[in-house]
C-alpha positions, 0 to 999 in steps of 0.5 A: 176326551170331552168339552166344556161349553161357557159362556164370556160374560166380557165379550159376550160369546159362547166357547166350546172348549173340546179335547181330544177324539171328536165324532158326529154325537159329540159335535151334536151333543155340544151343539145343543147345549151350547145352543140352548145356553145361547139362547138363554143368555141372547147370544147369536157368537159362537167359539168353537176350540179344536185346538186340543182336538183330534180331528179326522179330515172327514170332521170339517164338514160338521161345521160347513153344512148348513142343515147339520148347523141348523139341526144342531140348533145353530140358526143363518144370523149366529156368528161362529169361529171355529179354531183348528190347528192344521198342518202345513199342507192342509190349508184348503180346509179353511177354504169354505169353497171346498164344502160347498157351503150353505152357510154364510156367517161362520170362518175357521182361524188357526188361532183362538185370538183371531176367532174371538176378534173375528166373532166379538168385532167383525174383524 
């Protein structure tokens, strides 16, 4: 259980890698220093890797709310990719209409290399 958060010197984004169990003071524990990383290096891109995460149906909304994004230091001109492998019959958790949601620049993939050209090109 945990996260590595990095910084792509390439393609200049911020990766939060988690494993494992997630809950809300983990998400807000990574938020902020990914955030704080950000603004350090200038950068408004963001990848959030739920790939090895264990996550709850619940979880979604801590990426789709718009108070909670900016709480977590995350600001309305940030570019942020989240990555969930999901099953099969829960496709409407990429739908941000079911979270009725405040924010507008952030989108999940179910791949890492969708998220990443999404974020780095606008793809």
């Amino acid at each position: 259980m945990g996260y590595v958060i990095d910084y792509n010197t390439d393609k200049k984004y911020i990766s939060i890698k988690v494993k494992g169990q997630l809950n809300f003071k983990m998400v807000e524990q990574y938020s902020v220093e990914a955030t704080k990383l950000a603004h350090k290096k200038i950068c408004h891109k963001y990848l959030i890797d739920h790939t090895e995460t264990k996550l709850d149906e619940g979880i979604y909304k801590l990426h789709t709310d718009g108070g909670a994004l900016e709480k977590f230091g995350f600001q309305s001109n940030d570019r942020i990719g989240i990555v969930i492998v999901r099953a099969k019959d829960s496709s409407h958790f990429f739908d941000k209409k079911v979270f009725d949601v405040n924010w507008s620049n952030f989108k999940y993939f179910d791949t890492v290399d969708k998220a990443i050209k999404w974020i780095v090109n606008g793809e």
